[in-house]
gemmi code that builds the backbone of each chain (N, CA, C; Angstrom):
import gemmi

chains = {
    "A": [
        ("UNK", (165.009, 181.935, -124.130), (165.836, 181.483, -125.253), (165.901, 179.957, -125.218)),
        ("UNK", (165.267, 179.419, -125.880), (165.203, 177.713, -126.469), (165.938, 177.121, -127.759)),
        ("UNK", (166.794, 178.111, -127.988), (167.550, 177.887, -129.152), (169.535, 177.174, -128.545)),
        ("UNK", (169.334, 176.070, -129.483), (170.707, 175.170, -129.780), (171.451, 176.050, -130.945)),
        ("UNK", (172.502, 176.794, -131.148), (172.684, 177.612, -132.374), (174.075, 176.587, -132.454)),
        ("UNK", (174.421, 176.307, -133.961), (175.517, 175.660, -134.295), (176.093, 176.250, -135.589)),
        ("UNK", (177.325, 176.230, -135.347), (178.086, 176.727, -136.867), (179.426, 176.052, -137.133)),
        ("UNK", (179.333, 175.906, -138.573), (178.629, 176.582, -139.572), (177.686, 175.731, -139.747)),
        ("UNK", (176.776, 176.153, -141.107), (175.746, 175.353, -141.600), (175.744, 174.257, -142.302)),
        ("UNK", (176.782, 174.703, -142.903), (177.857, 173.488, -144.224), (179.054, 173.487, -144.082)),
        ("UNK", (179.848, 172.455, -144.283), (181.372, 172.631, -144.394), (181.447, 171.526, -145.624)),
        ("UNK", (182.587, 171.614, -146.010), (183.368, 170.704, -147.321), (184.798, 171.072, -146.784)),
        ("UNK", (184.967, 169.940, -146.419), (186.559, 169.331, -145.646), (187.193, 168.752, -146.664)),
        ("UNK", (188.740, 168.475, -146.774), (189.571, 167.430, -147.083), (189.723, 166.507, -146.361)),
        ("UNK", (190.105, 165.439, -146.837), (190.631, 164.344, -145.909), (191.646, 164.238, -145.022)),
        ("UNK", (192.314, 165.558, -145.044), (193.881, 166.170, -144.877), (193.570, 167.184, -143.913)),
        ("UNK", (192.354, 167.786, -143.982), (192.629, 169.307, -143.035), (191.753, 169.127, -142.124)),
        ("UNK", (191.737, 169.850, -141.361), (191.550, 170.060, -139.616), (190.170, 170.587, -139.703)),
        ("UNK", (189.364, 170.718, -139.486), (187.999, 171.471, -139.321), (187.409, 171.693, -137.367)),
        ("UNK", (186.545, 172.559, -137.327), (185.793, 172.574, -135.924), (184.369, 172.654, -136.073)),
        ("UNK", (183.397, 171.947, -134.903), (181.902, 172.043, -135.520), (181.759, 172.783, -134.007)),
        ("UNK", (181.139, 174.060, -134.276), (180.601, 174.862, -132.531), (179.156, 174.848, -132.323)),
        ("UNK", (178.597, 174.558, -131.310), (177.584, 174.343, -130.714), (177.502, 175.300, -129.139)),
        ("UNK", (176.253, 176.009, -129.571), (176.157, 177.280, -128.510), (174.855, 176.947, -127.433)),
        ("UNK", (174.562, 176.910, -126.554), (172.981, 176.967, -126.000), (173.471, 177.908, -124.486)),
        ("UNK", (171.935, 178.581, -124.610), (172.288, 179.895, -123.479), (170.770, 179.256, -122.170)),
        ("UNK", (170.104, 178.037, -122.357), (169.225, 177.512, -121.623), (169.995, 177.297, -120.467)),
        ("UNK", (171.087, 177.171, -119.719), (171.353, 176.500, -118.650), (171.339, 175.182, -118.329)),
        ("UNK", (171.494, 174.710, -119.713), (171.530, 173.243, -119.964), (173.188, 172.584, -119.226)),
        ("UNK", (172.898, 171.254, -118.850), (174.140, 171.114, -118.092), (174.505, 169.744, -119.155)),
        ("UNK", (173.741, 169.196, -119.487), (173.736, 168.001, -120.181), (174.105, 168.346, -122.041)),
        ("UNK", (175.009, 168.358, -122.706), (175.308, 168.548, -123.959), (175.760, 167.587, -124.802)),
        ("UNK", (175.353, 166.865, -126.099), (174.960, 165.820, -127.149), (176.082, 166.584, -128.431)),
        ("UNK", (176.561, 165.327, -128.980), (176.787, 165.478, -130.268), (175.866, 163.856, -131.095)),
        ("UNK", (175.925, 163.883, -132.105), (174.538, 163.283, -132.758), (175.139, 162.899, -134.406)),
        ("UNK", (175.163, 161.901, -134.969), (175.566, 161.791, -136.019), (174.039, 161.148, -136.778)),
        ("UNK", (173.719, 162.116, -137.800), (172.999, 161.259, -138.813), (172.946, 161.281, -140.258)),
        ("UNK", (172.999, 160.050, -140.757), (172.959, 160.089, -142.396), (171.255, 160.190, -142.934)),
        ("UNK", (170.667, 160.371, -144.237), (169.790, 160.895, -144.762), (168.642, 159.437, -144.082)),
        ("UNK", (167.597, 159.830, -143.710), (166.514, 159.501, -143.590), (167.062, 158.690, -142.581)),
        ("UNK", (167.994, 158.734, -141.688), (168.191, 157.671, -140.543), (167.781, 158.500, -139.030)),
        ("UNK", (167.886, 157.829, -137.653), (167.676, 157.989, -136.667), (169.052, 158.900, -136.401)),
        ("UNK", (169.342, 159.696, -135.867), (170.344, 159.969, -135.032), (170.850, 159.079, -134.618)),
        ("UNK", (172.622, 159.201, -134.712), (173.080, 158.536, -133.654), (173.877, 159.393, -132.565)),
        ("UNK", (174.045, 158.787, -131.446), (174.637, 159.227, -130.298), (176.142, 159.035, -130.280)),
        ("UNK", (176.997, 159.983, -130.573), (178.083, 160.051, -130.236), (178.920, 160.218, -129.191)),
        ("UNK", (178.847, 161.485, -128.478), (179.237, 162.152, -126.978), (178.224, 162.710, -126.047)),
        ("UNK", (178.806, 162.386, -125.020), (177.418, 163.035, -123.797), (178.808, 163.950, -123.563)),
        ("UNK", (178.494, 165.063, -122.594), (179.125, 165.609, -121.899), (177.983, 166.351, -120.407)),
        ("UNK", (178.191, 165.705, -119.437), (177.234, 166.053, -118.406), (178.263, 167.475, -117.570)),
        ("UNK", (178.007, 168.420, -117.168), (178.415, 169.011, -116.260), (179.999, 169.392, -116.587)),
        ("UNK", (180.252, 169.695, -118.206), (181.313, 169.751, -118.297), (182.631, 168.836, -118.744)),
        ("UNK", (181.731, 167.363, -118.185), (183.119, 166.622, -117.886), (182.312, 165.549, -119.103)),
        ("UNK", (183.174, 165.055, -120.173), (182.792, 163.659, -121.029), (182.130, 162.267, -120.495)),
        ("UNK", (181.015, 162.461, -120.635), (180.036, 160.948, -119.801), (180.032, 159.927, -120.475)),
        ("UNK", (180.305, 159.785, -121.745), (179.795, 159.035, -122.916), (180.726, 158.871, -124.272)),
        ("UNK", (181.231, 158.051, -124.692), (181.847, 158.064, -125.937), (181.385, 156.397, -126.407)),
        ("UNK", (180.316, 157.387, -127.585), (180.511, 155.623, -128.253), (181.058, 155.297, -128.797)),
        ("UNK", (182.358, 154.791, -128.591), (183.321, 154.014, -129.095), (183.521, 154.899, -131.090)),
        ("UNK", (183.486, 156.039, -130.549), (183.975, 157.038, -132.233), (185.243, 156.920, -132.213)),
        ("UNK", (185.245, 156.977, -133.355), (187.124, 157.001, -133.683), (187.765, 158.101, -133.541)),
        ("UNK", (189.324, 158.241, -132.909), (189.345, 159.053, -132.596), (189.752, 160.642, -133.668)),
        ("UNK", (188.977, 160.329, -134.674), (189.476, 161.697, -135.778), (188.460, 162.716, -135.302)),
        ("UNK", (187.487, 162.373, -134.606), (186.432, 162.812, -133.580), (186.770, 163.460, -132.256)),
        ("UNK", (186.713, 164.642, -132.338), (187.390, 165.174, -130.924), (186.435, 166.036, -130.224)),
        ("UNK", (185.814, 165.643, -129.028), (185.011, 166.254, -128.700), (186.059, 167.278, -127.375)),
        ("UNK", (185.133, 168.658, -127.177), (185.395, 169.712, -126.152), (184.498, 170.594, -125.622)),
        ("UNK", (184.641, 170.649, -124.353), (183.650, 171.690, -123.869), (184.353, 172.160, -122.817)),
        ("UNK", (184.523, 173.407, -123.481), (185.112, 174.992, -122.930), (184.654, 175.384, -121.564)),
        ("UNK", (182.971, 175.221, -121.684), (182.386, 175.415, -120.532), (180.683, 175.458, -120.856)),
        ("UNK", (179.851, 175.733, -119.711), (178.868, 175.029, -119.734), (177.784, 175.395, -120.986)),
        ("UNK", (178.460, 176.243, -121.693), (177.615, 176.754, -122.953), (177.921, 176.498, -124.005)),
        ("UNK", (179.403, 175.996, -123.950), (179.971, 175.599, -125.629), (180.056, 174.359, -125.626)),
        ("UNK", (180.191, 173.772, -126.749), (180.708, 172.461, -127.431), (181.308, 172.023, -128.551)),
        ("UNK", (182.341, 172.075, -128.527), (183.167, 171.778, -130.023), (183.224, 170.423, -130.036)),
        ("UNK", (183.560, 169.949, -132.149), (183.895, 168.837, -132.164), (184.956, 168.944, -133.300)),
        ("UNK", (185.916, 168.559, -132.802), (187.050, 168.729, -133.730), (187.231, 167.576, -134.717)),
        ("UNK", (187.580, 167.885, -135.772), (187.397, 166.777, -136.917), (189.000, 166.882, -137.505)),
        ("UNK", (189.984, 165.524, -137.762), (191.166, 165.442, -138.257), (190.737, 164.280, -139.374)),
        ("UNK", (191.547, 164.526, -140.735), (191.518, 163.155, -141.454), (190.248, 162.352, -141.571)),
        ("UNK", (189.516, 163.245, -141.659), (188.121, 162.241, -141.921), (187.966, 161.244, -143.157)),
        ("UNK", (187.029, 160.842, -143.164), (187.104, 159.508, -144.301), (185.545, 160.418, -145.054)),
        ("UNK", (185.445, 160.118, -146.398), (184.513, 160.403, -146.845), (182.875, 160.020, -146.194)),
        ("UNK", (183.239, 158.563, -145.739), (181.809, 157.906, -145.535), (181.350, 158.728, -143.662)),
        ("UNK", (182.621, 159.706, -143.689), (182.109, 160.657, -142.149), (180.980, 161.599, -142.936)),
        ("UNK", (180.579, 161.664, -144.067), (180.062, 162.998, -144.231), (178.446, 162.490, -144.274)),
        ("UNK", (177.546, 163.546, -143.478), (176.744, 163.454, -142.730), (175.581, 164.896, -142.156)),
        ("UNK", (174.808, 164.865, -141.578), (174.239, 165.967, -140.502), (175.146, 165.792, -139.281)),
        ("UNK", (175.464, 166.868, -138.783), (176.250, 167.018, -137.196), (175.037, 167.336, -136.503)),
        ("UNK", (174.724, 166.736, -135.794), (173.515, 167.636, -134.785), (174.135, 167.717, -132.677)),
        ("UNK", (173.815, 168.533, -132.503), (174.128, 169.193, -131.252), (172.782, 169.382, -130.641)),
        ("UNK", (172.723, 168.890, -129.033), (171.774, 169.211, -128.214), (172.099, 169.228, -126.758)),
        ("UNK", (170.849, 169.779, -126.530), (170.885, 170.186, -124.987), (169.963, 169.388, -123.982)),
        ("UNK", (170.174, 168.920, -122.491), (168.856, 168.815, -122.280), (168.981, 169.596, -120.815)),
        ("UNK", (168.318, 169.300, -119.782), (167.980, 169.799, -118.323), (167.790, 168.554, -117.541)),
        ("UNK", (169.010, 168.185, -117.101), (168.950, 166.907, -116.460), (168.074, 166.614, -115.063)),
        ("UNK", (167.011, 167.665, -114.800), (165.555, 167.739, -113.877), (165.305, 166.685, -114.715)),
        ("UNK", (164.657, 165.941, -113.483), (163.459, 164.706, -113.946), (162.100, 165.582, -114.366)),
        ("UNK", (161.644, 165.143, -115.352), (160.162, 165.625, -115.441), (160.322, 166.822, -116.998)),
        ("UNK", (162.355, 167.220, -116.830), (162.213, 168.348, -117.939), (163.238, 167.668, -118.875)),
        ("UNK", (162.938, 166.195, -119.288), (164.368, 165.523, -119.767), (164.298, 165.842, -121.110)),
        ("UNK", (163.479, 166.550, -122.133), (163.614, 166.817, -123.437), (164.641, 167.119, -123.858)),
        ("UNK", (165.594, 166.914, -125.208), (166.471, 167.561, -125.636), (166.834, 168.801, -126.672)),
        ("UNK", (166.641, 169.462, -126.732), (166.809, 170.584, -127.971), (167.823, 170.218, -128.826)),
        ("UNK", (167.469, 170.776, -130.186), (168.292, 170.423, -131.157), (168.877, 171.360, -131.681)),
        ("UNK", (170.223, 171.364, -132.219), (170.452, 172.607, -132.769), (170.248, 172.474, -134.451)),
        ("UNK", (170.099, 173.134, -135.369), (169.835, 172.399, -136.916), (171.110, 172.063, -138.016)),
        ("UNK", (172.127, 171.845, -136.565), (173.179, 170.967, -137.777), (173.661, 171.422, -138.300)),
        ("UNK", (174.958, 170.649, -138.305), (176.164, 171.402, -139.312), (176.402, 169.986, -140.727)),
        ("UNK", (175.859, 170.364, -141.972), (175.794, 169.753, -143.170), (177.351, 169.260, -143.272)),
        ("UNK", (178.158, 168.065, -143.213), (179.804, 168.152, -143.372), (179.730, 166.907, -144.580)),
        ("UNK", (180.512, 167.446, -145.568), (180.797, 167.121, -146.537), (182.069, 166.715, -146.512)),
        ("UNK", (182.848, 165.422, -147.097), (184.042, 165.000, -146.830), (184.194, 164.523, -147.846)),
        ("UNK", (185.699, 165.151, -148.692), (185.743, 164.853, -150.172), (187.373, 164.767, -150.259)),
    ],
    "B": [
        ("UNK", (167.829, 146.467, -121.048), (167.573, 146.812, -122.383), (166.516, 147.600, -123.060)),
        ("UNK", (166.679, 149.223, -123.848), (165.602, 149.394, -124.555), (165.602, 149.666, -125.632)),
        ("UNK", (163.958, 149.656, -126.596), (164.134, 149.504, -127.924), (162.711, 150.285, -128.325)),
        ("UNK", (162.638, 150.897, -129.469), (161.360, 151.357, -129.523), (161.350, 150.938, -131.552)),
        ("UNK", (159.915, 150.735, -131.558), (159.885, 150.601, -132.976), (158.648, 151.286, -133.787)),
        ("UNK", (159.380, 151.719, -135.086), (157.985, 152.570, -135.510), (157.802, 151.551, -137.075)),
        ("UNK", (156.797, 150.854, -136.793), (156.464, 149.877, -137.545), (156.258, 150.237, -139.327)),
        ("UNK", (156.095, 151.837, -139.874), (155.568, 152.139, -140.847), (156.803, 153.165, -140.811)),
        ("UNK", (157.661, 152.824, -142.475), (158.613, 153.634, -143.038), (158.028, 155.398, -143.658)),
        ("UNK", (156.651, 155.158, -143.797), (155.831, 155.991, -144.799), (154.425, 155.947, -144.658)),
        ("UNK", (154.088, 156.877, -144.279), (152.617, 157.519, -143.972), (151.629, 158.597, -144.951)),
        ("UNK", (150.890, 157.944, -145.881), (150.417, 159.484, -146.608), (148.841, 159.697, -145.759)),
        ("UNK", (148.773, 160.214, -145.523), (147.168, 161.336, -145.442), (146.704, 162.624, -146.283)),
        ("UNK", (145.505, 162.726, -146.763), (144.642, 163.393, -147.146), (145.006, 164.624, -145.913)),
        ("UNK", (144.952, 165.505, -146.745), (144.820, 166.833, -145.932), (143.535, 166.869, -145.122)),
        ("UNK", (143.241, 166.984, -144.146), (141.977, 167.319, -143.571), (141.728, 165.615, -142.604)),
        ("UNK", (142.027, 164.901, -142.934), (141.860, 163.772, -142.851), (142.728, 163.703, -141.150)),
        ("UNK", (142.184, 162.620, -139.997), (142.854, 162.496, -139.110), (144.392, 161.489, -139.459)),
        ("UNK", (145.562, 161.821, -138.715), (146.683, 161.146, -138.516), (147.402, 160.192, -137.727)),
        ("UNK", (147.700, 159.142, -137.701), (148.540, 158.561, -136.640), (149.319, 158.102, -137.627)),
        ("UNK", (150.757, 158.489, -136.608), (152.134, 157.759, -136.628), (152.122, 157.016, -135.129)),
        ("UNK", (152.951, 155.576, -135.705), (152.815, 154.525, -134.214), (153.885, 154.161, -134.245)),
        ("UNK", (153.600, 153.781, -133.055), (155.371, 154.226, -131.799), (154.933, 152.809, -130.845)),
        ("UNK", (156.132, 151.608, -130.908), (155.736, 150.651, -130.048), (157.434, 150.715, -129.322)),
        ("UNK", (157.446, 150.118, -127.728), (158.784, 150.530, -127.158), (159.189, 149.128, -126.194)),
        ("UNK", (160.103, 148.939, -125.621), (160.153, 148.166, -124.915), (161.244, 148.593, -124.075)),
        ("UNK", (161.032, 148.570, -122.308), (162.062, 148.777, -121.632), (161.668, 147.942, -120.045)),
        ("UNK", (162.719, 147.962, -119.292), (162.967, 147.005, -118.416), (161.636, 147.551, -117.280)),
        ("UNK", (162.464, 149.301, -116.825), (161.289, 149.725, -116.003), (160.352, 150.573, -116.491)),
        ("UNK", (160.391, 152.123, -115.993), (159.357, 152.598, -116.415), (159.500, 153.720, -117.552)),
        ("UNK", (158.610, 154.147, -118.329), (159.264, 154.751, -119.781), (159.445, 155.949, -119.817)),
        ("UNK", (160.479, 157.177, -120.376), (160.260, 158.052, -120.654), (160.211, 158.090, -122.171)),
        ("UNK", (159.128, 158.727, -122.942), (158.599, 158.632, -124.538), (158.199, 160.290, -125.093)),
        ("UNK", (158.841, 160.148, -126.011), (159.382, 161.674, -126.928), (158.885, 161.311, -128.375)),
        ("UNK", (157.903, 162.503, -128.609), (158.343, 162.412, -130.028), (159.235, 163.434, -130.906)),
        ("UNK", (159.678, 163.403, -131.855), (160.488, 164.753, -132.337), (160.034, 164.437, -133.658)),
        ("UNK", (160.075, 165.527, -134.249), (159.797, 166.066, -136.125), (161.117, 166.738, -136.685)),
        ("UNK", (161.622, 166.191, -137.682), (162.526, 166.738, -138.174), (162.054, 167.140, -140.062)),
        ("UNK", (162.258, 168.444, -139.936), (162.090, 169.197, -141.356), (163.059, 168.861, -142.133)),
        ("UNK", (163.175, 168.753, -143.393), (164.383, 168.586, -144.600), (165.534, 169.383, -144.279)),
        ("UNK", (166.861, 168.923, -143.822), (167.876, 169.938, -143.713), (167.865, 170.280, -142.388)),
        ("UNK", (166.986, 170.259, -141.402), (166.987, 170.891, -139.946), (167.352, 169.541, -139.158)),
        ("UNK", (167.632, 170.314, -137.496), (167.810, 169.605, -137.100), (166.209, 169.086, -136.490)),
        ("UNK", (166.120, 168.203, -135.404), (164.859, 168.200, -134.367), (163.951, 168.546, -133.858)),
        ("UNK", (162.790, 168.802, -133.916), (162.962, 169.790, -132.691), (161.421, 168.760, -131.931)),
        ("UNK", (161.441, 169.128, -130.790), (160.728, 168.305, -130.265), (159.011, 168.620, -130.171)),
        ("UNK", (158.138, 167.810, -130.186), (156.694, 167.685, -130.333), (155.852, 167.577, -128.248)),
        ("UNK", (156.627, 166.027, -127.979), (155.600, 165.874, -126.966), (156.870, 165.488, -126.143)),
        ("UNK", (156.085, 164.667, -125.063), (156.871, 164.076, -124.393), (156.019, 163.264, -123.058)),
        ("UNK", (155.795, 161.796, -122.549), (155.270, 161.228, -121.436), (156.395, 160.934, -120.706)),
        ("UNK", (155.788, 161.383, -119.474), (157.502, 161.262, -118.433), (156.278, 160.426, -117.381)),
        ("UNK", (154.849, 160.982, -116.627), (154.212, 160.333, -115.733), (152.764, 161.266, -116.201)),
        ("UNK", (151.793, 160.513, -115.241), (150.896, 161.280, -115.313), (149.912, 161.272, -116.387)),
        ("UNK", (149.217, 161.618, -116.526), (147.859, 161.620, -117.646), (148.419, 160.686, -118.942)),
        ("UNK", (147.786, 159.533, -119.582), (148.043, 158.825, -120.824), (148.126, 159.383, -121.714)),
        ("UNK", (146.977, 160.311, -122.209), (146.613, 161.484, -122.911), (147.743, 162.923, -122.735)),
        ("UNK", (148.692, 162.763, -123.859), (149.586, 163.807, -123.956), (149.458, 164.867, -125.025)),
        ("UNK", (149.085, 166.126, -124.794), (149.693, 167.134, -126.052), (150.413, 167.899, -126.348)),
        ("UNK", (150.784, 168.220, -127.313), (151.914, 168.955, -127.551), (151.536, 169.927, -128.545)),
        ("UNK", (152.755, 170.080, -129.219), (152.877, 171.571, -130.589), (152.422, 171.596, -131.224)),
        ("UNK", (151.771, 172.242, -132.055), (150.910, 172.176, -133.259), (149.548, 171.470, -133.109)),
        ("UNK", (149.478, 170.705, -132.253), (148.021, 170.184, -132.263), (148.143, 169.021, -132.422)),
        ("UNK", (149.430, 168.073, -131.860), (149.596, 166.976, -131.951), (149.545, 166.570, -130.248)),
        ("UNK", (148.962, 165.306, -130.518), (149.158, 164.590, -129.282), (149.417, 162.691, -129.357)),
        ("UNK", (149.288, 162.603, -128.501), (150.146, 161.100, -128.118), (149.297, 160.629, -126.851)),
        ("UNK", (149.265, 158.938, -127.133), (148.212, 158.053, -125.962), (149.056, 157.095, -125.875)),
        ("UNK", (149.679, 157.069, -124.360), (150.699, 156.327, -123.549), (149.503, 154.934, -123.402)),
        ("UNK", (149.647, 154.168, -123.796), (149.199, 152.790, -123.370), (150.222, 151.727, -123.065)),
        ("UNK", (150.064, 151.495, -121.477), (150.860, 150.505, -121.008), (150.656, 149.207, -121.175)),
        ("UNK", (149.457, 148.576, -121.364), (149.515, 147.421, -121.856), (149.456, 146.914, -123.354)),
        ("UNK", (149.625, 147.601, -124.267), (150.252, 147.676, -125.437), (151.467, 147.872, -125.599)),
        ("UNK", (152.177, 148.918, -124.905), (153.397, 149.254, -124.784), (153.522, 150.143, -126.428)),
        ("UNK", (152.564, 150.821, -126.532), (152.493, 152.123, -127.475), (152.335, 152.988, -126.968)),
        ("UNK", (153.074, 154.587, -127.743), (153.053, 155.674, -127.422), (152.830, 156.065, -129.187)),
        ("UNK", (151.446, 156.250, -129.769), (150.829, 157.048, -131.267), (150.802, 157.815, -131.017)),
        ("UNK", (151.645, 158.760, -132.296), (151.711, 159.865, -132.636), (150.127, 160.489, -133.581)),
        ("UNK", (148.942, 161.736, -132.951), (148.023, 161.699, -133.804), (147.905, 162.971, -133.810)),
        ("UNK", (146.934, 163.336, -134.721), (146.053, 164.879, -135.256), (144.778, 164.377, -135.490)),
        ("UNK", (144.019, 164.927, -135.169), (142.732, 164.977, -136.069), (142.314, 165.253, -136.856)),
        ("UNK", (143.508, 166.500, -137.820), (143.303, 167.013, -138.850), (144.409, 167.809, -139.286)),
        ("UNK", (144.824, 166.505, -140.242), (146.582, 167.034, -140.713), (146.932, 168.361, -141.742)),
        ("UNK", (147.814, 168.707, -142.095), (147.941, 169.819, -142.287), (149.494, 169.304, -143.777)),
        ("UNK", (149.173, 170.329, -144.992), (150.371, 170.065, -145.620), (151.545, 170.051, -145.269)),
        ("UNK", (151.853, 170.980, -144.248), (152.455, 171.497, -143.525), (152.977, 170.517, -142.743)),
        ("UNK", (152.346, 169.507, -142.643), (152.686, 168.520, -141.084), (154.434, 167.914, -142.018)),
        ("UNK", (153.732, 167.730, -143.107), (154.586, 166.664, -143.890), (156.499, 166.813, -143.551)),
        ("UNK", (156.811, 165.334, -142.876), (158.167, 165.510, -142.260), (158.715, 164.301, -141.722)),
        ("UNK", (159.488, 164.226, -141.405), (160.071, 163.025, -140.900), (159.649, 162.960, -139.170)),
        ("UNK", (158.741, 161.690, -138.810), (158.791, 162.205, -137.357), (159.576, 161.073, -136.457)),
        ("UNK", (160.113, 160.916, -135.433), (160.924, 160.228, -134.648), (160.249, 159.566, -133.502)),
        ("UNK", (160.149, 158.560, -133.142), (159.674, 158.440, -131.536), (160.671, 158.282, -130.905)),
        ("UNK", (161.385, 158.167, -129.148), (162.174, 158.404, -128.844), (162.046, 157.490, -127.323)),
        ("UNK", (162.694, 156.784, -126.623), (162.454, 155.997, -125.448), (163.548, 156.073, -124.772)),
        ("UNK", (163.744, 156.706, -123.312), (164.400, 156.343, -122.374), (163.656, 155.538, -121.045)),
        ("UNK", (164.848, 154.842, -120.760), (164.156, 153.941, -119.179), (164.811, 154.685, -118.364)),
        ("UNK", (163.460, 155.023, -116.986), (163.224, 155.995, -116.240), (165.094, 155.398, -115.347)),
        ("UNK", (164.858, 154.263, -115.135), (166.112, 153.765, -113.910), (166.535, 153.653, -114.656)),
        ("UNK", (167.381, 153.588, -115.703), (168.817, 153.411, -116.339), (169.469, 154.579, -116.723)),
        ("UNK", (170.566, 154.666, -117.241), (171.801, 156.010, -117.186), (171.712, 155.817, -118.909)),
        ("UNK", (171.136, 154.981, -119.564), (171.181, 155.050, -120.728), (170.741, 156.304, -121.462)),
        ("UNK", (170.827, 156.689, -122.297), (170.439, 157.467, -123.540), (169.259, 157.326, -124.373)),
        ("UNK", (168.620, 158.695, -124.995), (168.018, 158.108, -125.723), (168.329, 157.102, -126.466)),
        ("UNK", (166.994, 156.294, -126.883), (166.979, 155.400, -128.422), (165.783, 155.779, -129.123)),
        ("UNK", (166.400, 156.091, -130.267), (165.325, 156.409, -131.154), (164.693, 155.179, -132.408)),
        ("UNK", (163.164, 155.536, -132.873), (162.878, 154.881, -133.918), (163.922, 155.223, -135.059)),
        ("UNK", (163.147, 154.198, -136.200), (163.768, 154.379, -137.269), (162.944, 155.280, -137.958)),
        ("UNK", (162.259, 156.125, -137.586), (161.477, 157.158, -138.438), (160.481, 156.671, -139.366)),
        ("UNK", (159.410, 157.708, -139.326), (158.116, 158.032, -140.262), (158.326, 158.968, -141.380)),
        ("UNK", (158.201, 158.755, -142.185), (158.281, 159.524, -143.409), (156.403, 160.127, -143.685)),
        ("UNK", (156.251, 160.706, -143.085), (154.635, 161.537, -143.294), (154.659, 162.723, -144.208)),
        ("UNK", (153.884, 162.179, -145.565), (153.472, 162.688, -146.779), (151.715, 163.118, -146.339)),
        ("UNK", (151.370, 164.353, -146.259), (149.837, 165.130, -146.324), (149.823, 165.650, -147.720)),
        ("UNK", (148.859, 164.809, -148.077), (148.873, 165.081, -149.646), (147.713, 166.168, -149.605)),
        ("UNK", (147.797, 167.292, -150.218), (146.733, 168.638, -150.446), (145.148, 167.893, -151.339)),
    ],
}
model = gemmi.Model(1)
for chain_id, residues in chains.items():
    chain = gemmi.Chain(chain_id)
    for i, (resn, *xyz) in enumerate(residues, 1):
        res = gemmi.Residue()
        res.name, res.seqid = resn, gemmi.SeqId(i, " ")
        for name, pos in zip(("N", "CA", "C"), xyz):
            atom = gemmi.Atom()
            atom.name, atom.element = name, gemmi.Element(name[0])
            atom.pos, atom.b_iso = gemmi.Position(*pos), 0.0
            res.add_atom(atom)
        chain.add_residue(res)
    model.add_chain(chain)
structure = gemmi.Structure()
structure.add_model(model)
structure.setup_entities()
């Protein structure tokens, strides 16, 4: 199993309500990504989470709430977003072995902020 | 510090016709180099990858990649593209000694015209 599974596929939020983005991988991945990108851009790097514990925050604001339950899940909790948040969510995995550093992708959660 | 650059926003090829997308990088020590393809709406998913070992890399579909160190390129090629290929592709650079993260290009826009 090489699959990143994330849900939902789409969301359309208020600026007012609470939303969650879930990110699943059953690889034994220890290393887990959240990923922000707008249309035809690079990914960006939001959260690492190595081994459970938060490695990484680039400086996101905090309406951005990252969690991990445990070594297979990953939530990102969303409060009060601003329109210009709406975007691809992408979620990944990697295998922090040297030699197996690729990351898997999961295909994103579409979030619409209106 | 690293940085990778993909010099061409937009790539068309003739179906049948050979391909390169080019990938130039810069990092302190030694490189780890990814490429990824992303479909309309999906997330990533990954192609190749040079971590050590042979210059000459292949990967999925019939794509491969030529690590040249004194250029400091890692091209993305086919010998014979496919409509199908047509997608956004990514190059991707981590430095082997640093705790950093990927960095990605700013993407190829590859049009295989039938």
């Amino acid at each position: 199993d090489t699959e990143v599974t994330q849900t939902p596929k789409h969301l359309v939020m208020g600026m007012t309500n609470k939303k969650s983005l879930k990110c699943e991988q059953h690889m034994g991945h220890r290393a887990m990504y959240w990923y922000k990108q707008k249309a035809k851009k690079p990914p960006e790097l939001m959260f690492v989470y190595s081994y459970e514990k938060l490695s990484i925050n680039e400086s996101v604001p905090s309406r951005f709430s990252p969690e991990c339950p445990n070594s297979s899940l990953l939530n990102l909790h969303l409060h009060a977003l601003q329109p210009e948040d709406s975007a691809l969510y992408l979620c990944a995995s990697s295998n922090r072995r040297v030699g197996s550093t690729e990351a898997f992708f999961g295909q994103g959660t579409r979030l619409t902020v209106v | 510090a690293q940085s990778v650059a993909q010099p061409e926003d937009q790539v068309n090829v003739a179906e049948g016709n050979p391909l390169t997308v080019k990938c130039t990088y810069s990092v302190s020590g030694n490189p780890y180099l990814f490429w990824y393809v992303q479909y309309p709406n999906r997330g990533l998913q990954f192609l190749l990858k040079y971590i050590t070992g042979d210059n000459l890399v292949k990967g999925s579909y019939g794509f491969e990649a030529e690590f040249n160190k004194s250029q400091t390129s890692f091209h993305l090629k086919k010998p014979s593209a496919l409509v199908s290929d047509s997608a956004l592709y990514f190059c991707a650079v981590r430095d082997a000694g640093s705790a950093r993260q990927l960095t990605f290009g700013s993407g190829t826009q590859l049009t295989v015209l039938p």
